[in-house]
C-alpha positions in Angstrom: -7.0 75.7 3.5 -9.8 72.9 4.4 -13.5 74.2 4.3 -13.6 73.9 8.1 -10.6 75.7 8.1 -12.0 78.4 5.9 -15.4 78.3 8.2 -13.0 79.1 11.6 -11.5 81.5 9.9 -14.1 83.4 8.7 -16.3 83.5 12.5 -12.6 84.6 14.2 -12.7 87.6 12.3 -16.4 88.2 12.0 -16.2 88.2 15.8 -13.0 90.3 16.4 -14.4 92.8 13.7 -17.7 92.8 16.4 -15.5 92.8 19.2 -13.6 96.6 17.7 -17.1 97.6 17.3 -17.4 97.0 21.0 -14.1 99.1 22.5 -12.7 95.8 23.0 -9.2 94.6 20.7 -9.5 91.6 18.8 -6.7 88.7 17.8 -6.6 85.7 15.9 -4.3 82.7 16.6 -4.0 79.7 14.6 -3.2 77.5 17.6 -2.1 77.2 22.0 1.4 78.1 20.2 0.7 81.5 18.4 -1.9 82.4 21.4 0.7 82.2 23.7 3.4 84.1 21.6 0.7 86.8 21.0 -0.7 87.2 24.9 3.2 87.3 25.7 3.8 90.3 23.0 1.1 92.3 24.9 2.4 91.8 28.5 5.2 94.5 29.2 8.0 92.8 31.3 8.3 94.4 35.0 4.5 95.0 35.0 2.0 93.3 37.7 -0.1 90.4 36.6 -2.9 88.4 38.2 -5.1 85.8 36.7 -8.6 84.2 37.3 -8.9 80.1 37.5 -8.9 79.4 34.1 -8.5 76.0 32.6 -7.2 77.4 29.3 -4.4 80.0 30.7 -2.9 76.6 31.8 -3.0 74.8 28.1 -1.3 77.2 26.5 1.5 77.2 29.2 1.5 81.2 29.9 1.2 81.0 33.5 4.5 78.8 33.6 6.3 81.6 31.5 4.8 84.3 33.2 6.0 83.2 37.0 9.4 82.5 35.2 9.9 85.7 33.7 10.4 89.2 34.8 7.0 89.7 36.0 5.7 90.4 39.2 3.3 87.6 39.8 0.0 87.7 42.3 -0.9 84.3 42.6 -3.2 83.5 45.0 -3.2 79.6 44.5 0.7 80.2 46.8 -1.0 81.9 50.0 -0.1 80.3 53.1 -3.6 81.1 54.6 -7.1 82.3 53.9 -6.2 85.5 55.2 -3.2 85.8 52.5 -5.3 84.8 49.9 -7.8 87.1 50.5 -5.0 89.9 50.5 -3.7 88.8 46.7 -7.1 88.5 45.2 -7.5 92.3 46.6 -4.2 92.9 45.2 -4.9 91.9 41.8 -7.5 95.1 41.3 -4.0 97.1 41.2 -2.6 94.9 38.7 -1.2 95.3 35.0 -3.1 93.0 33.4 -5.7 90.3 34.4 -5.6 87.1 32.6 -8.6 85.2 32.1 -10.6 83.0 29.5 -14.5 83.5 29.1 -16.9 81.3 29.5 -18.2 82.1 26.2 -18.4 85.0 23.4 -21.1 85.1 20.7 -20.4 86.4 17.0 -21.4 90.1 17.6 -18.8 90.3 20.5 -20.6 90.2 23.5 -18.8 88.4 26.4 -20.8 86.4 28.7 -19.1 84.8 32.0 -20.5 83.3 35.4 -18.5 83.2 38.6 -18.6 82.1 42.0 -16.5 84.5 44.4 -16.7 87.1 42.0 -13.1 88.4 41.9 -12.6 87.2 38.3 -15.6 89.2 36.6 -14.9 91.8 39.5 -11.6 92.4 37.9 -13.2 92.3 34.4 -15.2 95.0 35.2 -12.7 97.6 36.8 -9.6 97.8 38.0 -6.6 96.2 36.2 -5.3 98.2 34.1 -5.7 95.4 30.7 -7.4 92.8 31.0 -6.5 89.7 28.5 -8.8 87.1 27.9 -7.7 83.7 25.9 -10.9 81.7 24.3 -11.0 78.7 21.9 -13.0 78.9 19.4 -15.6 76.4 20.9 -16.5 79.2 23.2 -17.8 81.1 20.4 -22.1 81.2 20.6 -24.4 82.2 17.4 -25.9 84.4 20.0 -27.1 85.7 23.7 -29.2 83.1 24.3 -27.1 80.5 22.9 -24.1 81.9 24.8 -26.0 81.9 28.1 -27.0 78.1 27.6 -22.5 77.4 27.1 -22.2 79.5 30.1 -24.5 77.3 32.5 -25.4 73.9 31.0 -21.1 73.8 29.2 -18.8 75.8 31.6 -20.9 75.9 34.5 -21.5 71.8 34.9 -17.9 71.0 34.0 -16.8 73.3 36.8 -19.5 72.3 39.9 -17.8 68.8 38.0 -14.3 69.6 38.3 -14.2 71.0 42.2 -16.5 68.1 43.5 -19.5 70.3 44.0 -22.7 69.0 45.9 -24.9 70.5 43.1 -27.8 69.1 41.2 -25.7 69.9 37.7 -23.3 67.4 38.9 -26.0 64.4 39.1 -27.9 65.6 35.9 -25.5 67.5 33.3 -27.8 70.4 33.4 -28.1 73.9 35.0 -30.9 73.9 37.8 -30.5 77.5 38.5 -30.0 76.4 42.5 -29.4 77.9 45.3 -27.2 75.5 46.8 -24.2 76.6 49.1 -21.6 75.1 46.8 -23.0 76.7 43.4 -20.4 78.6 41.3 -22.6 79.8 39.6 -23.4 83.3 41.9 -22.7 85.8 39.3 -23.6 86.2 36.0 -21.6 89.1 34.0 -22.5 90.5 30.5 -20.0 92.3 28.9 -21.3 94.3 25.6 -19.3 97.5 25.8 -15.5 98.6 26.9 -15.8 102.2 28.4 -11.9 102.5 28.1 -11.2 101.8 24.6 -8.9 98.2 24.2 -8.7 97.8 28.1 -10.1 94.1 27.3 -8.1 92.0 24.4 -9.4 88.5 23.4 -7.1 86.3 22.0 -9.6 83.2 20.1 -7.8 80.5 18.7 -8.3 78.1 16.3 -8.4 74.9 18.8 -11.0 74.0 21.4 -9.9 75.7 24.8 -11.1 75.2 28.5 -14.6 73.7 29.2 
């Protein structure tokens, strides 16, 4: 095992030990591959699942196996109308399991994440019954503050980015903190605690996931 090998290894566990400590189940995966074998492993066939937008869900291929298995799938990106979609994002509080990535964890197992709508923290909160999140080891912070920055200058930009959003983050590369009507950025979630013990497993792999 290469140093850097030795160094990922070693914040992976540091951070699913912190992660225990915090009601919340911890897993290490070497790479997309094993991630995907693990979140599979946890999913019981026949069960509802839902997801949030998450770049990473879609590297490591599990929404492909999940809407070709024997899982009943809510997916809201197949509604025929706003109305429709609005019905399966409502849906998904009675769900399974919630998949989702984070937009970034620190070392003591705190999860911090930033949303727009609001149905993919909302679901992180309450409501599913597990909620799996998937994280590269790039979203991994030293600490709050540091995780914070990811959240908004990292995740935050890439996404205003990525859905063509008449922002200031998108001219600059930085967080603004605006008020603009096409921010994503309208809710900002702190997860330190799991009321219901290992409701919320985190999966972080060893590769650099999502933005």
């Amino acid at each position: 095992m290469s140093p850097k090998e030795t160094y990922n290894k070693l914040i992976i566990t540091k951070t699913i030990e912190n992660l225990e400590k915090r009601n919340m189940q911890g897993y290490y995966a070497k790479n997309k591959e094993e991630a995907l074998s693990i979140a599979l492993s946890l999913i019981k066939e026949n069960s509802v699942v839902s997801w949030g937008g998450s770049l990473t869900l879609n590297e490591i291929g599990i929404l492909d196996k999940l809407k070709q298995g024997n899982y009943t799938c809510l997916d809201r990106d197949l509604a025929a109308s706003p109305e429709e979609k609005d019905k399966i994002q409502r849906e998904t509080f009675f769900a399974d399991y919630f998949l989702m990535s984070t937009n970034a964890i620190t070392i003591d197992g705190e999860l911090i994440n930033i949303d727009g709508l609001g149905n993919r923290v909302s679901a992180l909160i309450f409501g599913p019954k597990n909620v799996l999140i998937i994280a590269g080891i790039n979203k991994i912070a030293e600490n709050l503050d540091v995780a914070l920055s990811r959240a908004k200058n990292t995740a935050g930009v890439t996404n205003a980015i990525r859905f063509n959003c008449n922002t200031p983050c998108t001219k600059t590369g930085k967080c603004h903190s605006c008020t603009s009507n096409d921010t994503v950025c309208c809710q900002y979630v702190h997860t330190k605690f799991s009321k219901i013990k290992n409701r919320i497993k985190v999966i972080l792999v060893e590769e650099n996931l999502g933005f």
